[in-house]
C-alpha positions as CSV (number, residue, x, y, z in Angstrom):
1,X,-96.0,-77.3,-16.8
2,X,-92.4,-77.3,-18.5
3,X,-92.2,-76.7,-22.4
4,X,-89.3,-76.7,-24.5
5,X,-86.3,-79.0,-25.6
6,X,-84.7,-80.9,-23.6
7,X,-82.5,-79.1,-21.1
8,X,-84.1,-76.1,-22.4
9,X,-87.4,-76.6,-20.6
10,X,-89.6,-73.4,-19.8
11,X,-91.5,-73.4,-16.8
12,X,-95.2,-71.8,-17.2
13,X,-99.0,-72.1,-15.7
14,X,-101.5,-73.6,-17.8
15,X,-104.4,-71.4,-18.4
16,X,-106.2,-74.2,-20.6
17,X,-105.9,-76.3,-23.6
18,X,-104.7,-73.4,-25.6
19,X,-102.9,-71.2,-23.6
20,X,-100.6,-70.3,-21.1
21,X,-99.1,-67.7,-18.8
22,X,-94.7,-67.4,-19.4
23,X,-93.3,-67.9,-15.7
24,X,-89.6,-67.9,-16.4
25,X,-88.8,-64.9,-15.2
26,X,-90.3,-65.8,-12.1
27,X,-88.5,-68.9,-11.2
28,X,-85.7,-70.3,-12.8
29,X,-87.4,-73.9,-12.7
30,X,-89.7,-76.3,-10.6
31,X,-87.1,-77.6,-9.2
32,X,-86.3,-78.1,-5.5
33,X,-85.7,-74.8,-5.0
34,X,-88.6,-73.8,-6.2
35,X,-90.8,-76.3,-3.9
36,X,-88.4,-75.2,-1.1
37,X,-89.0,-71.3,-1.5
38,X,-92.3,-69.8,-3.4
39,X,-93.9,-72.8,-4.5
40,X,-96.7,-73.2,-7.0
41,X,-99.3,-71.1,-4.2
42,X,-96.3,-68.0,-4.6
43,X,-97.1,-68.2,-8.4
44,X,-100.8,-67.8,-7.8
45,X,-101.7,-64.1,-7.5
46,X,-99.0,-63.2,-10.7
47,X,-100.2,-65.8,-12.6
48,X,-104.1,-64.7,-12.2
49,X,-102.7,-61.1,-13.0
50,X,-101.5,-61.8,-16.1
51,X,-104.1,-64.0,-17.2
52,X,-106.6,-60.9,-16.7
53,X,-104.5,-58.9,-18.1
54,X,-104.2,-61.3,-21.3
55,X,-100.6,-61.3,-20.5
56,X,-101.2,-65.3,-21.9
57,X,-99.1,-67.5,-24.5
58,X,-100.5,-69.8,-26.9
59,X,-99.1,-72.8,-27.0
60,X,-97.5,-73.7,-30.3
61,X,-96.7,-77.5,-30.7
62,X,-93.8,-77.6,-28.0
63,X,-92.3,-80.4,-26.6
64,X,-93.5,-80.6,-22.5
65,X,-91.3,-82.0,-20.4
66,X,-92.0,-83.3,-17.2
67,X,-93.9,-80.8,-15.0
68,X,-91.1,-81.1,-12.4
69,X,-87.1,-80.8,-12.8
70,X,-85.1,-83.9,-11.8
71,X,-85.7,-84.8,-8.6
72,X,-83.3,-85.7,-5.6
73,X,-85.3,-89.3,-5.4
74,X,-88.3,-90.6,-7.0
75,X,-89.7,-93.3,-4.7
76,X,-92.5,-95.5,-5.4
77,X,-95.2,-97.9,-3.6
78,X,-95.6,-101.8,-4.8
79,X,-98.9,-103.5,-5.0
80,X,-100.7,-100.1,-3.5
81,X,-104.2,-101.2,-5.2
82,X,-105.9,-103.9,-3.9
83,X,-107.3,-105.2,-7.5
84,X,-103.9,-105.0,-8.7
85,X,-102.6,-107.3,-6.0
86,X,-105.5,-109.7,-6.8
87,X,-104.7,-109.8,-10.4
88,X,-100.6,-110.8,-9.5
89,X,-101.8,-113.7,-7.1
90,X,-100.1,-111.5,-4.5
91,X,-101.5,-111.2,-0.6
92,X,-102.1,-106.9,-0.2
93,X,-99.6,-105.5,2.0
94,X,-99.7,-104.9,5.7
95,X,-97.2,-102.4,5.5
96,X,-96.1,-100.4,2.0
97,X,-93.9,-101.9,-0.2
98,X,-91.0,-99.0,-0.8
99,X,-88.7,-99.1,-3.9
100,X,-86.8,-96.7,-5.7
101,X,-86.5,-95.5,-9.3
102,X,-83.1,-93.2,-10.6
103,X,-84.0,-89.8,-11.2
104,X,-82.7,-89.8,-14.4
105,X,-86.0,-92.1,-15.7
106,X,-87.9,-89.2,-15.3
107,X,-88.9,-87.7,-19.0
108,X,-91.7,-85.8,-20.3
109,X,-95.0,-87.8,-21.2
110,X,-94.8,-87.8,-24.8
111,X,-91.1,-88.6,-25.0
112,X,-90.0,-92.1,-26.2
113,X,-89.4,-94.7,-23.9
114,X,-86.4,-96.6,-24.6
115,X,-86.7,-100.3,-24.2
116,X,-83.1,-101.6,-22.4
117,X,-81.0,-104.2,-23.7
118,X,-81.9,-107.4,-22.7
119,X,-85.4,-106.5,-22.3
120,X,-88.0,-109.4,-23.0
121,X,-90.7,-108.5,-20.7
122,X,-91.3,-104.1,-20.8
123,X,-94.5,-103.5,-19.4
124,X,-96.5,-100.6,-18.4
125,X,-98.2,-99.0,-15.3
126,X,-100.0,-95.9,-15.1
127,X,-100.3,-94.3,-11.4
128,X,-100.9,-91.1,-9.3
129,X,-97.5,-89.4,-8.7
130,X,-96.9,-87.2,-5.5
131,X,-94.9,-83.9,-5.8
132,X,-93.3,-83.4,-1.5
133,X,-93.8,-79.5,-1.1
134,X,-91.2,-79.3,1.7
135,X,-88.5,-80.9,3.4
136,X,-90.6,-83.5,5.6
137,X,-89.1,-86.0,8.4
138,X,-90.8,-87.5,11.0
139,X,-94.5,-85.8,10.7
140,X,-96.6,-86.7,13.7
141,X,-99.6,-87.7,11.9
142,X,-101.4,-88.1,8.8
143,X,-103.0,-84.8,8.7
144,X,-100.2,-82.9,8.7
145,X,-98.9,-84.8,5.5
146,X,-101.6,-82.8,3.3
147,X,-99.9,-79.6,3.9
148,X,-96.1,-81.4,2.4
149,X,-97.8,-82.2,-0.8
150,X,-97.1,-79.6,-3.4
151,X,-99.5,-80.9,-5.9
152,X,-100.4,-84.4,-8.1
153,X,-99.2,-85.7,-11.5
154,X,-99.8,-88.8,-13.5
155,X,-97.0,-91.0,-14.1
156,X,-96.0,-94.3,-16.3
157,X,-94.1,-96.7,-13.3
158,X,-92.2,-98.5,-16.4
159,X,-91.0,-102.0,-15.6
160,X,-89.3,-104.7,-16.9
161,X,-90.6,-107.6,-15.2
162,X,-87.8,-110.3,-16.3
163,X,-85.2,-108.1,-14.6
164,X,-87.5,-107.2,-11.5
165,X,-89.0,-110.6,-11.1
166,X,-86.6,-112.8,-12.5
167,X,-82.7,-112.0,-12.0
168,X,-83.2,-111.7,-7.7
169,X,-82.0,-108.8,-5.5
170,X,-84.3,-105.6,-5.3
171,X,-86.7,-104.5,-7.6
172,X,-84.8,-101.2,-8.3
173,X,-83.0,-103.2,-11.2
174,X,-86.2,-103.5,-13.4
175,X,-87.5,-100.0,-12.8
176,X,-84.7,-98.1,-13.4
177,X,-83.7,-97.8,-17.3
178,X,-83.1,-94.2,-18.9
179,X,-86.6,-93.2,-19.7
180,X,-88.2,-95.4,-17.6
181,X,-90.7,-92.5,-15.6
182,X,-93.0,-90.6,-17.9
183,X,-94.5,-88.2,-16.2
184,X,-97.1,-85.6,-17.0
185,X,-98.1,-82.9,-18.5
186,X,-98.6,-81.0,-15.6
187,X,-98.8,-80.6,-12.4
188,X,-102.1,-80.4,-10.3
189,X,-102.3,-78.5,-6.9
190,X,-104.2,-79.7,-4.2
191,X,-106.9,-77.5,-4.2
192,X,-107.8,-78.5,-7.7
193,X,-108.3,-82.4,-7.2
194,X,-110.6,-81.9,-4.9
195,X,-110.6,-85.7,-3.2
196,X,-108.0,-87.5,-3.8
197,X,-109.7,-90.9,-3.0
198,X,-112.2,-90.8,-6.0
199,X,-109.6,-90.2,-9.2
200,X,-109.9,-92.1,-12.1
201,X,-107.0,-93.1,-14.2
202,X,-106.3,-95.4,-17.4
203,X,-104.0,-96.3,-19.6
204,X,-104.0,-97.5,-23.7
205,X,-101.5,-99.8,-25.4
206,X,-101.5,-99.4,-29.2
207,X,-105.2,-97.7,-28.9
208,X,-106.7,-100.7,-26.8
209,X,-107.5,-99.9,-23.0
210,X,-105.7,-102.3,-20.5
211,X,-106.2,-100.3,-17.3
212,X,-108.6,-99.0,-15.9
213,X,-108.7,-97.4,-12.0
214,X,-110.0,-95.8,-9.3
215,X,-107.8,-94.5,-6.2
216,X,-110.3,-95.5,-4.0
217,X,-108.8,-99.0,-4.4
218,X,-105.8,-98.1,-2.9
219,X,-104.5,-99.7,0.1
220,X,-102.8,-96.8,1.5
221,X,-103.8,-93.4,0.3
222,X,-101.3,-90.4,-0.2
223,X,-101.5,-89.0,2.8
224,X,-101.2,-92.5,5.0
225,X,-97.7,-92.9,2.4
226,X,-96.1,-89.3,3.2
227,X,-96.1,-89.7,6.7
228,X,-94.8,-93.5,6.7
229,X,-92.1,-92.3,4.2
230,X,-91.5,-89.5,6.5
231,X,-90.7,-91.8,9.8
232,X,-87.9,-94.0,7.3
233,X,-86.5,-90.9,5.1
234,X,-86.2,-87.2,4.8
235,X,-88.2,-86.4,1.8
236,X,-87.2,-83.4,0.0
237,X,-88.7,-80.3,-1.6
238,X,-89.9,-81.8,-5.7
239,X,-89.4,-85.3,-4.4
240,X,-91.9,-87.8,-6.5
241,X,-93.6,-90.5,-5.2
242,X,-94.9,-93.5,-7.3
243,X,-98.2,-94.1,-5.1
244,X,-98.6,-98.1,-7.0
245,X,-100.7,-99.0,-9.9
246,X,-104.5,-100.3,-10.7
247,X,-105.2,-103.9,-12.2
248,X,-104.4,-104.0,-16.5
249,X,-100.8,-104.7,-16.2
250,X,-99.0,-106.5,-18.8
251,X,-97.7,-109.2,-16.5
252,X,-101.9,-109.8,-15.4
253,X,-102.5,-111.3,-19.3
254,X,-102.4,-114.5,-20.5
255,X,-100.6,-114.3,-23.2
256,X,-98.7,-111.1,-22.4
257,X,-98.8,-108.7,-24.7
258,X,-95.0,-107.7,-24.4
259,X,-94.0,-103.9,-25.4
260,X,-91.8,-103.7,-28.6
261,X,-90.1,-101.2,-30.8
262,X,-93.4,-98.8,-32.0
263,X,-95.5,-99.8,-28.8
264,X,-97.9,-96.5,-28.0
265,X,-98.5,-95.9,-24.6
266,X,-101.4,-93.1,-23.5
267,X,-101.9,-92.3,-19.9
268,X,-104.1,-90.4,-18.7
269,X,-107.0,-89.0,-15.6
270,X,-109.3,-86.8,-16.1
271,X,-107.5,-84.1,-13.4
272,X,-104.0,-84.3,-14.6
273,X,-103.9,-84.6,-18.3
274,X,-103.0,-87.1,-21.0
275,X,-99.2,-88.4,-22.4
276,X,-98.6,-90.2,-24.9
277,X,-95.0,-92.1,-24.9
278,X,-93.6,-94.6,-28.1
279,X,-91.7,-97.4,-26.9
280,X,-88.4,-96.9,-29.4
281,X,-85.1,-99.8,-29.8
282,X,-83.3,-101.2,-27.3
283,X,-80.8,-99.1,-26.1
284,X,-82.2,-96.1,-28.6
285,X,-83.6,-93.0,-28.8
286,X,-84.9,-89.9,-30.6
287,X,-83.2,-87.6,-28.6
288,X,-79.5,-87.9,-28.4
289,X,-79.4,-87.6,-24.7
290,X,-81.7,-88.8,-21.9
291,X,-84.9,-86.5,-21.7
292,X,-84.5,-86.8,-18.0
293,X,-85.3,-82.4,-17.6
């Protein structure tokens, strides 16, 4: 996890609900560098230390940020579940559907997301986030993409639909507003998913569910994306990966239910935690500066 203001964020391991073990003066942040050199299993042995030790924090009512720094890309799957497909009228994929997002729509997942100007259709989509452990290009098979994950996270894949479906070109254009990427509250290793084809995940809108999911549904599981990425693209130590969304989409209901100024978004699966984001003005924010740390 990362807690503190923004651009002031502390990096730390969460013990539990309550508490926490300090690992700033361990690493400076998790940030590529961090993926690149120690890496959450270097932290492992000091953390579990300290923890015996009752070396531990409590936490206090901080702001978390994202559980990784800003990373050198966030890329993300389209129509990756195959209910969610179904509910678009789309045909599933033979092959994934890559897009990117600008790294600066990463924020933490209880900071406001900031509806952009012109916006008419905001809309939500809760998904399974990868973290790339190490710099990764052209892996030889799918089983060696398990050991270039770093851990899991869950995300909020933002979108605007009338700028991604409606003013042509890519779909980069109605992902990518400032704020757009809650992500969060921490980050999940491996070893503590267990398998990652049975997660659950859902997300409420103003206290009502709208998604519900299972990553079983996926069309291409994590491991199948890191090594197709890897034969396009150099994937990079804290790179994120959008792995696609389940059915409950905004753009699936008849009427919509369009996001506005005071929407309340919640996210959540049972392994990685729960944000809880406000949808604030056009072109505003609570912040002064894009929460993007």
């Amino acid at each position: 996890m990362r807690i503190g203001a923004v651009g002031a964020e502390k990096p730390v391991a969460r013990i539990d609900d309550a508490s926490y073990v300090d690992a700033s003066d361990l690493v400076g942040d998790f940030d590529e560098a961090f993926f690149d050199g120690r890496g959450p299993d270097g932290l492992r042995s000091v953390v579990a230390e300290r923890a015996a030790a009752g070396q531990v924090s409590r936490f206090a009512g901080e702001r978390i940020g994202a559980p990784i720094a800003r990373p050198h890309q966030i890329l993300c799957i389209g129509l990756n579940y195959r209910d969610h497909a179904a509910e678009t009228g789309q045909a599933v994929p033979d092959e994934p559907i890559l897009f990117t997002k600008s790294p600066n729509t990463l924020i933490g997942p209880n900071d406001d997301v900031r509806i952009p100007r012109g916006s008419t259709k905001t809309d939500w989509e809760v998904e399974l986030g990868i973290v790339i452990g190490r710099r990764t290009s052209y892996l030889d098979s799918v089983e060696e993409a398990r050991d270039a994950i770093a851990g899991y996270l869950v995300v909020n894949d933002v979108s605007e639909r009338a700028f991604q479906m409606e003013r042509n070109g890519q779909w980069v254009k109605g992902k990518s507003a400032e704020t757009f990427n809650p992500a969060g509250p921490w980050l999940v290793t491996p070893d503590e998913i267990g398998v990652v084809g049975t997660l659950d995940l859902w997300l409420d809108v103003n206290g009502v569910r709208r998604q519900t999911g299972n990553t079983r549904m996926m069309v291409f599981d994590p491991y199948f994306l890191v090594h197709y990425l890897s034969q396009f693209l150099v994937l990079e130590p804290g790179d994120l990966i959008n792995t696609g969304t389940p059915p409950g989409v905004d753009m699936g209901f008849t009427p919509p239910v369009c996001c506005s100024r005071g929407t309340q978004w919640s996210s959540a699966s049972r392994a990685w935690g729960r944000g809880a984001s406000r949808c604030s003005g056009r072109g505003e924010g609570t912040t002064g500066r894009s929460p993007v740390q």
